[in-house]
N, CA, C and O atoms as CSV, one atom per row, in Angstrom:
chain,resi,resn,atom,element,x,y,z
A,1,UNK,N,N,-2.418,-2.695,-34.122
A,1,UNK,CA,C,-1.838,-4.007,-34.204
A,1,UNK,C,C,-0.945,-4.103,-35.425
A,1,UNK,O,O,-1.130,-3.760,-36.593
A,2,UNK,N,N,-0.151,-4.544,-34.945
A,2,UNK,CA,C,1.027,-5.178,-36.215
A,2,UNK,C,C,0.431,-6.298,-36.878
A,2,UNK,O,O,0.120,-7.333,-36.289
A,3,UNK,N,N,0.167,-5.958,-38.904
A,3,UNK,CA,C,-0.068,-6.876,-39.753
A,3,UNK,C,C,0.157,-7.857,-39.529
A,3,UNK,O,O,-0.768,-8.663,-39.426
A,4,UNK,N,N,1.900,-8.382,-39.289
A,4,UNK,CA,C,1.701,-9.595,-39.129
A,4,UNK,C,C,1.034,-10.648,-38.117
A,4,UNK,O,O,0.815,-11.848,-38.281
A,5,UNK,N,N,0.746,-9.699,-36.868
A,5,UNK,CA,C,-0.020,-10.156,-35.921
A,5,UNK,C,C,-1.422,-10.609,-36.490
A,5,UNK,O,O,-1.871,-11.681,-36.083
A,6,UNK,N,N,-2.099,-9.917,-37.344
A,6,UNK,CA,C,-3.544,-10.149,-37.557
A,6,UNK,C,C,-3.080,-11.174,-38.914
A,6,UNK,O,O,-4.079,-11.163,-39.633
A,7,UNK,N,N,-2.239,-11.864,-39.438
A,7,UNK,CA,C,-2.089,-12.972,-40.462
A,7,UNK,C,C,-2.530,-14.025,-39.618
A,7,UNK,O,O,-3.419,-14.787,-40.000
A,8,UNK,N,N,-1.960,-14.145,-38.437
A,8,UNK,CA,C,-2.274,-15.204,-37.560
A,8,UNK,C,C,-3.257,-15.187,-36.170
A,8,UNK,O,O,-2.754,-15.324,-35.055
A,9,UNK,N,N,-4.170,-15.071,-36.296
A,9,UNK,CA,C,-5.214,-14.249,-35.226
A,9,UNK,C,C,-5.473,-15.683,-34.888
A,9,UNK,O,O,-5.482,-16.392,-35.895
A,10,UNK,N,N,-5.697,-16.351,-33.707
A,10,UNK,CA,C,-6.264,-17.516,-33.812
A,10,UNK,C,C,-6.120,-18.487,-34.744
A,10,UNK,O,O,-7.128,-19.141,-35.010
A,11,UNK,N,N,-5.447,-18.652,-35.117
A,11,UNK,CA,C,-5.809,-19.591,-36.611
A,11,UNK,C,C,-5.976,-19.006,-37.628
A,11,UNK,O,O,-5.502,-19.530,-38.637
A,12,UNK,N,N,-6.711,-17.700,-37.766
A,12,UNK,CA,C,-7.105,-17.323,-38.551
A,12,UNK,C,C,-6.900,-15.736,-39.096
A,12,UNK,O,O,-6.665,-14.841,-38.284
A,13,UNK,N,N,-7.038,-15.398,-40.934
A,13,UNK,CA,C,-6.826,-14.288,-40.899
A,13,UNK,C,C,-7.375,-13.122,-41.036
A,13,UNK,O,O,-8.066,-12.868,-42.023
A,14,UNK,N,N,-7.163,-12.299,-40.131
A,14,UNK,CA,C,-7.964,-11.369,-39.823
A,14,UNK,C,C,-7.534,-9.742,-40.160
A,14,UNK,O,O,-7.998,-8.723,-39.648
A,15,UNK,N,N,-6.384,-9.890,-41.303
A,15,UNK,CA,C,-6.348,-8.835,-42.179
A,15,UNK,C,C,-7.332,-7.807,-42.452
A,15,UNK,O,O,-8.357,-8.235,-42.983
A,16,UNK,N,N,-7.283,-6.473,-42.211
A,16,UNK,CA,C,-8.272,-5.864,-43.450
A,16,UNK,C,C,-7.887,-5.016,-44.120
A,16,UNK,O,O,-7.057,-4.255,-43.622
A,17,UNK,N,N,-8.276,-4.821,-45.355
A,17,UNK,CA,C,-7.758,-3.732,-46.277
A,17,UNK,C,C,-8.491,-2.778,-45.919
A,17,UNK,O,O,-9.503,-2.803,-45.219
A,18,UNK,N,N,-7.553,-1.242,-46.801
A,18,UNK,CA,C,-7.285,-0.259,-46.363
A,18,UNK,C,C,-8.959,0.302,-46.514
A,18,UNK,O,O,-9.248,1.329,-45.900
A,19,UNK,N,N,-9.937,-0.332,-47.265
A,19,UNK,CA,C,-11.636,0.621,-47.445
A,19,UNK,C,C,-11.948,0.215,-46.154
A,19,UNK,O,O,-12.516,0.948,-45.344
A,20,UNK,N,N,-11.514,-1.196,-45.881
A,20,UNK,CA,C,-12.522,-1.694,-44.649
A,20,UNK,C,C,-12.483,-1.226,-43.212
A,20,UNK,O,O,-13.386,-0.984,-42.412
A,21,UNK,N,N,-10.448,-1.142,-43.074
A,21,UNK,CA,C,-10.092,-0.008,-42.042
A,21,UNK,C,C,-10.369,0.953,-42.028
A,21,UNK,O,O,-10.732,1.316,-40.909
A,22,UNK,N,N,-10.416,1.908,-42.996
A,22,UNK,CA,C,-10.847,3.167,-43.131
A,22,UNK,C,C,-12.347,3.550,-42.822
A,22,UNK,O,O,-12.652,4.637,-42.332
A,23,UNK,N,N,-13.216,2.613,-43.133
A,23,UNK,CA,C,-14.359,2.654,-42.377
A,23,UNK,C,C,-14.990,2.224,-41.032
A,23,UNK,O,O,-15.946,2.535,-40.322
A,24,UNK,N,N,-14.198,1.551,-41.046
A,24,UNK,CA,C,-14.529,1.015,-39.598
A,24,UNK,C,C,-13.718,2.039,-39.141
A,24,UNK,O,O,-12.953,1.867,-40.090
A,25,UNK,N,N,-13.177,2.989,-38.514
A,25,UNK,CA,C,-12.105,4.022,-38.233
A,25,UNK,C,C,-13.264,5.009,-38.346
A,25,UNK,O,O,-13.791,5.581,-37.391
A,26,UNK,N,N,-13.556,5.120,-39.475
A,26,UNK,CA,C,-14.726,6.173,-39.361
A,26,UNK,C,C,-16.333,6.145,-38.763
A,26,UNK,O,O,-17.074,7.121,-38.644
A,27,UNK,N,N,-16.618,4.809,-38.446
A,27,UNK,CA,C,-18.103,4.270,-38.046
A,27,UNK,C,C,-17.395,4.876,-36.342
A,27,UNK,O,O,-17.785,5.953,-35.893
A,28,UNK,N,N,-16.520,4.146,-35.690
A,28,UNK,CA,C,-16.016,4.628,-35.038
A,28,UNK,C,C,-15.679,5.982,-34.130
A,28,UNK,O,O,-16.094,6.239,-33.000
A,29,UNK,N,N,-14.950,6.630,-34.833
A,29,UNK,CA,C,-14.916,8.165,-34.411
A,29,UNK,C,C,-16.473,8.922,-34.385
A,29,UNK,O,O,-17.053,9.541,-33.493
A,30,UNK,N,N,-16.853,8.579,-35.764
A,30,UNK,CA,C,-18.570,9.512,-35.601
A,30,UNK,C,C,-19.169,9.117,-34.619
A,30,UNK,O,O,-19.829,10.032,-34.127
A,31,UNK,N,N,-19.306,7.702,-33.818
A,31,UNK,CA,C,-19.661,7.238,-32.653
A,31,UNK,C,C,-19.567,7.340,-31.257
A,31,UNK,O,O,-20.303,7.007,-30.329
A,32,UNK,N,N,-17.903,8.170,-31.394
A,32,UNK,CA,C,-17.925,7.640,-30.152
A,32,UNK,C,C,-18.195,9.010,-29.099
A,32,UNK,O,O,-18.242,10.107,-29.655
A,33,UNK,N,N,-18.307,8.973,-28.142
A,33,UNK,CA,C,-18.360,9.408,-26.867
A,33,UNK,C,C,-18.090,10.735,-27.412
A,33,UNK,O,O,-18.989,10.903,-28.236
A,34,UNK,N,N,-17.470,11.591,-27.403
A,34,UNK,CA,C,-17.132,13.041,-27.381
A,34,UNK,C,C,-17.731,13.634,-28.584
A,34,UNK,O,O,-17.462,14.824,-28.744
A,35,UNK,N,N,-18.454,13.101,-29.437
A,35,UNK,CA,C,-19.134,13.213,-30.408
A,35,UNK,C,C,-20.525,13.293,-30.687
A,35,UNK,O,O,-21.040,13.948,-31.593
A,36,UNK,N,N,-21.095,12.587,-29.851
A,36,UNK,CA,C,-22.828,12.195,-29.001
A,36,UNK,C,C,-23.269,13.477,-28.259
A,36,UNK,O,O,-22.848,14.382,-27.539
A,37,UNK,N,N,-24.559,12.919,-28.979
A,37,UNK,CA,C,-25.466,14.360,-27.925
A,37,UNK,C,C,-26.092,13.428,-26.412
A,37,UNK,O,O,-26.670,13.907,-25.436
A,38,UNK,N,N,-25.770,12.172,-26.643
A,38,UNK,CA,C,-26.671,11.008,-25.728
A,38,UNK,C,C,-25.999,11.835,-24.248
A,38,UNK,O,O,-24.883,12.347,-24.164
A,39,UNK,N,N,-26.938,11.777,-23.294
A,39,UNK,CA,C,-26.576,12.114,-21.818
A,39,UNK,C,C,-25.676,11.110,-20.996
A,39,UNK,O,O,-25.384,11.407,-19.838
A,40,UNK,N,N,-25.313,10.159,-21.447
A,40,UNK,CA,C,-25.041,9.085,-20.785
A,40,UNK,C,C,-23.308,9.708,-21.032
A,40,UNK,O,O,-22.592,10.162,-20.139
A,41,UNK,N,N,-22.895,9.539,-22.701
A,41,UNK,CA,C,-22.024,10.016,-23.202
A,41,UNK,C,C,-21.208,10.646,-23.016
A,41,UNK,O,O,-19.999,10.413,-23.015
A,42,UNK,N,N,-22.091,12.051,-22.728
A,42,UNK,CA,C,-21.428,13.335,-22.040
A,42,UNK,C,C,-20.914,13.394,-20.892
A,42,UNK,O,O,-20.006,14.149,-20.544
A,43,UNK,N,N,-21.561,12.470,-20.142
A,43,UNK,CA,C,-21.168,11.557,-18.488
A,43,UNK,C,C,-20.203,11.125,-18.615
A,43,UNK,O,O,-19.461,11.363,-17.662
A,44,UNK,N,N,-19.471,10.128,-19.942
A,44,UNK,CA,C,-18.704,9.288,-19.633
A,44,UNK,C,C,-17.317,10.745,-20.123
A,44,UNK,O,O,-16.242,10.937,-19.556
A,45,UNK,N,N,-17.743,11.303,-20.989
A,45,UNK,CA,C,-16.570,12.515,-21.053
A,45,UNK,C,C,-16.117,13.212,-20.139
A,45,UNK,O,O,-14.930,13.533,-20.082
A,46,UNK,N,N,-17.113,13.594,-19.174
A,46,UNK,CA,C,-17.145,14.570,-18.361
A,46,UNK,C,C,-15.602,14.028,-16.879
A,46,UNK,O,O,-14.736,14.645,-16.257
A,47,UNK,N,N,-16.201,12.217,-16.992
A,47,UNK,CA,C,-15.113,11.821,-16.039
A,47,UNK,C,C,-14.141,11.464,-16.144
A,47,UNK,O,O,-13.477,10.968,-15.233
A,48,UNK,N,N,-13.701,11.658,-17.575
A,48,UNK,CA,C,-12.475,11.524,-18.012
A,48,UNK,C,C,-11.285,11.944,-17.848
A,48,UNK,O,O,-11.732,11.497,-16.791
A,49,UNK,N,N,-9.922,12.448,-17.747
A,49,UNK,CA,C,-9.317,13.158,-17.756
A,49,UNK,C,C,-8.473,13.074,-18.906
A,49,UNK,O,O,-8.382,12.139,-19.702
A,50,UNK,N,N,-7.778,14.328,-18.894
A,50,UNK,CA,C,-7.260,14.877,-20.797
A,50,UNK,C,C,-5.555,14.162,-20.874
A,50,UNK,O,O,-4.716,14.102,-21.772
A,51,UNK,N,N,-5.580,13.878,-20.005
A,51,UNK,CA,C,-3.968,13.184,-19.760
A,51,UNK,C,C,-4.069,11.533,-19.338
A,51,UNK,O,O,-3.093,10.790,-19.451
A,52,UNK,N,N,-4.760,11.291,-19.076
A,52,UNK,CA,C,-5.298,9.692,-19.463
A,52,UNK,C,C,-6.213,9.074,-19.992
A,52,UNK,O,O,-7.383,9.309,-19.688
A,53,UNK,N,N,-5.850,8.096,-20.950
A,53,UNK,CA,C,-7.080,7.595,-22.063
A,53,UNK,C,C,-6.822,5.826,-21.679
A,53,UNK,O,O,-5.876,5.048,-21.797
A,54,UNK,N,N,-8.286,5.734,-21.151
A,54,UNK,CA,C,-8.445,4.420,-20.537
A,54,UNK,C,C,-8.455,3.547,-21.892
A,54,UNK,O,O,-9.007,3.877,-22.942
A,55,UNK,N,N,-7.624,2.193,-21.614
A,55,UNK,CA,C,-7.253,1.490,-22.249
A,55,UNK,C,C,-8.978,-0.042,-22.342
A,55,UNK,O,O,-9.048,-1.046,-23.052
A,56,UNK,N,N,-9.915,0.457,-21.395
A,56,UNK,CA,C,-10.623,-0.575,-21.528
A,56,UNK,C,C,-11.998,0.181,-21.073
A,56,UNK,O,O,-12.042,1.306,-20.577
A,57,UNK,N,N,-13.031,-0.611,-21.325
A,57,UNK,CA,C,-14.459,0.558,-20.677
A,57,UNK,C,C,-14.451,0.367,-19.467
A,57,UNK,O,O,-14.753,1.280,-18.699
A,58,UNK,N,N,-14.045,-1.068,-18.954
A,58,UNK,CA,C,-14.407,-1.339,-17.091
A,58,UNK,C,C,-13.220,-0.063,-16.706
A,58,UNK,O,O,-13.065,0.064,-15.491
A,59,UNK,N,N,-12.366,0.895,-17.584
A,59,UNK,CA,C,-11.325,1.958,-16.734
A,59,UNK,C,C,-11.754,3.119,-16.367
A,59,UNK,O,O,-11.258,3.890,-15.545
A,60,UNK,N,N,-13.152,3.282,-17.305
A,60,UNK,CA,C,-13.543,4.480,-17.225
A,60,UNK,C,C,-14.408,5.003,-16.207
A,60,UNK,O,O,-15.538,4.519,-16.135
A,61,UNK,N,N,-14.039,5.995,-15.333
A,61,UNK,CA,C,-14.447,6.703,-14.604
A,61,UNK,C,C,-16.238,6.224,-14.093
A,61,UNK,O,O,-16.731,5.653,-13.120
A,62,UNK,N,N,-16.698,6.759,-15.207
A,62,UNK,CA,C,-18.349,6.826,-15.303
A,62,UNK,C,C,-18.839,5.369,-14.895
A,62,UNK,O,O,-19.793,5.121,-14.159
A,63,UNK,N,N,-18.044,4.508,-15.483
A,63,UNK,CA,C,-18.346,3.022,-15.844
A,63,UNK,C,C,-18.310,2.542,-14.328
A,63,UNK,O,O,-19.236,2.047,-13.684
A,64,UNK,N,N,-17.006,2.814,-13.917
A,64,UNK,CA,C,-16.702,2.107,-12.662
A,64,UNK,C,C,-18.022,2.571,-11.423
A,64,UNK,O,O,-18.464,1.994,-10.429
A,65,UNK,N,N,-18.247,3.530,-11.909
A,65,UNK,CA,C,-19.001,4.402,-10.785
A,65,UNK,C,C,-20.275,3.872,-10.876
A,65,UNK,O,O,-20.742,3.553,-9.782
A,66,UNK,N,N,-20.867,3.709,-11.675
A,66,UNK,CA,C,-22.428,3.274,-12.485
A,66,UNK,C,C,-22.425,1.873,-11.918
A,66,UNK,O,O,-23.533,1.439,-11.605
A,67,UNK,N,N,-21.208,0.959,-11.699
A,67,UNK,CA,C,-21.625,-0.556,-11.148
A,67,UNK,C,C,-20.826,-0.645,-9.850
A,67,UNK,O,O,-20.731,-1.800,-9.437
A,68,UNK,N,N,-20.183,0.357,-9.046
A,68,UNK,CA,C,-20.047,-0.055,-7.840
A,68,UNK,C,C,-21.061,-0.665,-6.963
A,68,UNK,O,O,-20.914,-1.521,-6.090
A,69,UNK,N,N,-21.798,-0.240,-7.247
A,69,UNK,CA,C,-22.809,-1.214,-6.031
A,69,UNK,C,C,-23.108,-2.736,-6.610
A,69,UNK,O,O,-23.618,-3.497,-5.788
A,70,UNK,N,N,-22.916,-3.129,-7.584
A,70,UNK,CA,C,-22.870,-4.452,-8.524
A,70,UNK,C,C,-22.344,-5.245,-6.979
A,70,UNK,O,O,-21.551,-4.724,-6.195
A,71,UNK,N,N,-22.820,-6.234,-6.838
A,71,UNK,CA,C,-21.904,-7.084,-5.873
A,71,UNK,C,C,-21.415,-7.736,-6.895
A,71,UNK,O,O,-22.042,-7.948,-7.933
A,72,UNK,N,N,-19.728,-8.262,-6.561
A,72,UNK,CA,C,-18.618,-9.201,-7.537
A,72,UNK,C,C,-19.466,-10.468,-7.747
A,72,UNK,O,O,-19.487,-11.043,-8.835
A,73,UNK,N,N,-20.296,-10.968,-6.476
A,73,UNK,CA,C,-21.072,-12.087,-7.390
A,73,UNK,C,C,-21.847,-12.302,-8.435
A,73,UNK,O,O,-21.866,-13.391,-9.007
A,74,UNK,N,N,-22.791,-10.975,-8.906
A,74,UNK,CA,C,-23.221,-11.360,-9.739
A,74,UNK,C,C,-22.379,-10.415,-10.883
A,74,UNK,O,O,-23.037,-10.039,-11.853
A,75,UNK,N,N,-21.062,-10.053,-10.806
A,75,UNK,CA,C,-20.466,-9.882,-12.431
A,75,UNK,C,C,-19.262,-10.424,-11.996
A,75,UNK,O,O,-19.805,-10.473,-10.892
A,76,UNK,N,N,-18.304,-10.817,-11.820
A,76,UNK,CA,C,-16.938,-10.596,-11.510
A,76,UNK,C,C,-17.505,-12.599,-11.030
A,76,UNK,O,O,-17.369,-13.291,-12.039
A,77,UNK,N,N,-17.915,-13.247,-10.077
A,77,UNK,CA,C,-18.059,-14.540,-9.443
A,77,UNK,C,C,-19.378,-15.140,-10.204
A,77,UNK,O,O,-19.988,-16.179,-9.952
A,78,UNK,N,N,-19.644,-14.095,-11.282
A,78,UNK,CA,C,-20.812,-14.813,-11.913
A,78,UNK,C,C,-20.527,-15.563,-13.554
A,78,UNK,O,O,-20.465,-14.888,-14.582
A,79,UNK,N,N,-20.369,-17.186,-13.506
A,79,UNK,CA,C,-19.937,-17.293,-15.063
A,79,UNK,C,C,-20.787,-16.867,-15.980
A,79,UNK,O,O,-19.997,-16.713,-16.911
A,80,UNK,N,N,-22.170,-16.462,-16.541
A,80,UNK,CA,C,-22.428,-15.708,-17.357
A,80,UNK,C,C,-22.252,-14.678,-17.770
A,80,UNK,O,O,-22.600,-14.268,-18.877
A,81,UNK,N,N,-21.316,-13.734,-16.406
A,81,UNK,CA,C,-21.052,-12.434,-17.125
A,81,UNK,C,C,-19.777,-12.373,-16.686
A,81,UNK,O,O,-19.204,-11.627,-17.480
A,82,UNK,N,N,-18.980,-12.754,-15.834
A,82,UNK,CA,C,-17.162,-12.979,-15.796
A,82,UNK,C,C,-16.723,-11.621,-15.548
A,82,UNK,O,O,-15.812,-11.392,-14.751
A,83,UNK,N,N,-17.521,-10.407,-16.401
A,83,UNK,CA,C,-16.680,-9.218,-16.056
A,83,UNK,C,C,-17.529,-7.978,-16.646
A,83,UNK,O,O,-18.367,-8.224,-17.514
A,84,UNK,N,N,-17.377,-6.936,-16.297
A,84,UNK,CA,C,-17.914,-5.530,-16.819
A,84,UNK,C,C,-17.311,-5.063,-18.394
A,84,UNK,O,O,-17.293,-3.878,-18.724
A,85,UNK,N,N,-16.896,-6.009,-19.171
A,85,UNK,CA,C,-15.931,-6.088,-20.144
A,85,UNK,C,C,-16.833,-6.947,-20.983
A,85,UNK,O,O,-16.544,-7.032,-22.177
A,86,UNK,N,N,-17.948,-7.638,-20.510
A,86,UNK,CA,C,-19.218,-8.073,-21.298
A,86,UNK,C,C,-20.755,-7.274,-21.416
A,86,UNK,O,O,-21.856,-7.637,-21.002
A,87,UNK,N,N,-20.351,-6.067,-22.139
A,87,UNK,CA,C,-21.238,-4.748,-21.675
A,87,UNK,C,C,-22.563,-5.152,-22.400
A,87,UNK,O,O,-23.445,-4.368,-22.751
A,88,UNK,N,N,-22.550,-6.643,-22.579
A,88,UNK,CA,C,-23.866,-6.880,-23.919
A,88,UNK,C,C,-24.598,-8.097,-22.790
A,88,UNK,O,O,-25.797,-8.275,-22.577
A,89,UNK,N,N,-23.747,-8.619,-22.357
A,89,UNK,CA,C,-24.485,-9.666,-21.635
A,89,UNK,C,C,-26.034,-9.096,-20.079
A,89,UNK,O,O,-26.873,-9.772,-19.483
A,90,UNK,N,N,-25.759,-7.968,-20.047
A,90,UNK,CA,C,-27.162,-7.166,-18.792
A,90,UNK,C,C,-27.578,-6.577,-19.587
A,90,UNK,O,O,-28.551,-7.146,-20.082
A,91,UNK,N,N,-27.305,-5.451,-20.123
A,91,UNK,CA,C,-28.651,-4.778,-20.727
A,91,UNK,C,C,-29.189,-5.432,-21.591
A,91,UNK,O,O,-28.387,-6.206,-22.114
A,92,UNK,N,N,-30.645,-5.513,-22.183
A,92,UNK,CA,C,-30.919,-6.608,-23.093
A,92,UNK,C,C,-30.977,-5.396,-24.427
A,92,UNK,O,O,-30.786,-5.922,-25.524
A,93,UNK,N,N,-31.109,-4.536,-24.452
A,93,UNK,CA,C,-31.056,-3.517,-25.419
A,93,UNK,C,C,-29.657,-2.900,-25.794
A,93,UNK,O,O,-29.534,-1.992,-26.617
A,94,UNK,N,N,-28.817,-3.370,-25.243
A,94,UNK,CA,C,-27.168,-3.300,-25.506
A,94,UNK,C,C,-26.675,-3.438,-27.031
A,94,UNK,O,O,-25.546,-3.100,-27.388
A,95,UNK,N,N,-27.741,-4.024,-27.969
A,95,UNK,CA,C,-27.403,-4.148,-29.596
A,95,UNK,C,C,-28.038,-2.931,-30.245
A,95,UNK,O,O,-27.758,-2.494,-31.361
A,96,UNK,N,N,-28.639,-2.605,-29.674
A,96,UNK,CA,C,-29.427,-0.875,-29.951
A,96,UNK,C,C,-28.890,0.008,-29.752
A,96,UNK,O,O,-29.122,0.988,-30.459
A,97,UNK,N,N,-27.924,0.089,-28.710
A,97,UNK,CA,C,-27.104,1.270,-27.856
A,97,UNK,C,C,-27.583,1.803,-26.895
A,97,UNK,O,O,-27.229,2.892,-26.443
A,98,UNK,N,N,-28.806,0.801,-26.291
A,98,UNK,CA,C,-29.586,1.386,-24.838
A,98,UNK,C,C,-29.219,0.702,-24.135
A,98,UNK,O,O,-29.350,-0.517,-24.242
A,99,UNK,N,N,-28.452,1.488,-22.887
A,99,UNK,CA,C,-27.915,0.830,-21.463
A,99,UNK,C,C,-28.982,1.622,-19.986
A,99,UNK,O,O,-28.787,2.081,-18.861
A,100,UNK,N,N,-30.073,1.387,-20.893
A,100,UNK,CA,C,-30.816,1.676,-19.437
A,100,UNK,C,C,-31.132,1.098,-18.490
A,100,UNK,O,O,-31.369,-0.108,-18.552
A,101,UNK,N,N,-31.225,1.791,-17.349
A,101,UNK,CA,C,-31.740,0.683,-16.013
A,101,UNK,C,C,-32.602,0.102,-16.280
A,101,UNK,O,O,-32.199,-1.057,-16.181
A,102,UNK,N,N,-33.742,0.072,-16.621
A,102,UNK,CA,C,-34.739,-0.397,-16.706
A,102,UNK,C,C,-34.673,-1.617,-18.052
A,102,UNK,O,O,-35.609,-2.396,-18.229
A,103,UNK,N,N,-34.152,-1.618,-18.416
A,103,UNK,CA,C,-33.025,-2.836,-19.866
A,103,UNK,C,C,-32.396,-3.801,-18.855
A,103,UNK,O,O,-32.604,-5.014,-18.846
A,104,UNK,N,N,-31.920,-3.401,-18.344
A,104,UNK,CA,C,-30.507,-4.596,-16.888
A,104,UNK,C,C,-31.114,-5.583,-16.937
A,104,UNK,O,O,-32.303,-5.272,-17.003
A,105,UNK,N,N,-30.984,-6.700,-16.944
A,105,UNK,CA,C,-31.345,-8.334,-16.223
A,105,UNK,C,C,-29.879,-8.800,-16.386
A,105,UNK,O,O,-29.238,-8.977,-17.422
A,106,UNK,N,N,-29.451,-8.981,-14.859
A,106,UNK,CA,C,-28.405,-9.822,-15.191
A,106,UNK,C,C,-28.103,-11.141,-14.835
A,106,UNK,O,O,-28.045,-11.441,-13.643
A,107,UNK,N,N,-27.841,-12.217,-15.975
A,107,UNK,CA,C,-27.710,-13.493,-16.204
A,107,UNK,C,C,-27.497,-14.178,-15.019
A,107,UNK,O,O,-26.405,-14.090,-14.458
A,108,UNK,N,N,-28.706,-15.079,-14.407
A,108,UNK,CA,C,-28.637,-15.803,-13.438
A,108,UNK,C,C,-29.358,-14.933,-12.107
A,108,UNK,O,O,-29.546,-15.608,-11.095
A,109,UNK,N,N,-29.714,-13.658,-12.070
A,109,UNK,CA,C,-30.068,-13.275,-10.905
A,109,UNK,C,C,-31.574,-12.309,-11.311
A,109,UNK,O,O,-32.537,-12.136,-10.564
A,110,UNK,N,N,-31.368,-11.712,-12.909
A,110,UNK,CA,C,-32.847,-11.510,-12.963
A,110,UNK,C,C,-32.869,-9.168,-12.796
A,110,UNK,O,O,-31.828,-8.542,-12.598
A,111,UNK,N,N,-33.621,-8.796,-12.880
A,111,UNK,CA,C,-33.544,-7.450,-13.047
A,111,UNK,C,C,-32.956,-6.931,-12.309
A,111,UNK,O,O,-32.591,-7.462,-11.260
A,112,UNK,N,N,-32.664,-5.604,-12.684
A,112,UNK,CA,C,-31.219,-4.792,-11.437
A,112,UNK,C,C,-31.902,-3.473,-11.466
A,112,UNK,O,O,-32.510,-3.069,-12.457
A,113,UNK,N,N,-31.830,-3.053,-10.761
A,113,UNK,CA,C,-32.264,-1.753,-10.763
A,113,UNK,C,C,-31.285,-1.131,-9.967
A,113,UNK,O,O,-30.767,-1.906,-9.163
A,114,UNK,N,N,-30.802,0.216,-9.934
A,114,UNK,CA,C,-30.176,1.416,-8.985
A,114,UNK,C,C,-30.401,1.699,-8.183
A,114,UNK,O,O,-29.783,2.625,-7.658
């Protein structure tokens, strides 16, 4: 993002200097996906391809595949969760970094299983 874009974020400014970028940049990379020993991880690498880098998580391969059977009502026609782009609102262990089946309840309809 362009600085001057983040002077005016909403109302508000949402600048950060260069320690705070630099770490968050680095919490980041050590985190993410191609970096993990997690099985889930290696899944989401595996369906990737090396010539396209999905711009959102609902793009990714693994992702899309893992909630096709989701009916649109309860994510997409459901207002508590609006979209697969609210990856915190079903799993209830989603602040931990556990997206297990057995974690799922989703808002308004109650446990999900595979």
């Amino acid at each position: 993002m362009v600085a001057s874009a983040l002077e005016d974020h909403f109302g508000d400014n949402t600048e950060l200097n260069d320690d705070v970028r630099r770490h968050i940049l680095d919490v980041l990379v050590n985190a993410s996906a191609d970096k993990s020993y997690y099985k889930r991880s290696k899944k989401i690498m595996v369906s990737l391809r090396e010539d396209k880098t999905p711009m959102r998580i609902i793009e990714i391969p693994y992702i899309k595949k893992a909630h096709h059977e989701i009916p649109a009502k309860l994510i997409k026609d459901n207002p508590k969760v609006k979209s697969l782009s609210y990856c915190n609102k079903c799993p209830q262990k989603a602040d931990e970094g556990i997206f297990d089946d057995d974690t799922v309840v989703i808002p308004g309809h109650g446990n999900w299983t595979w």
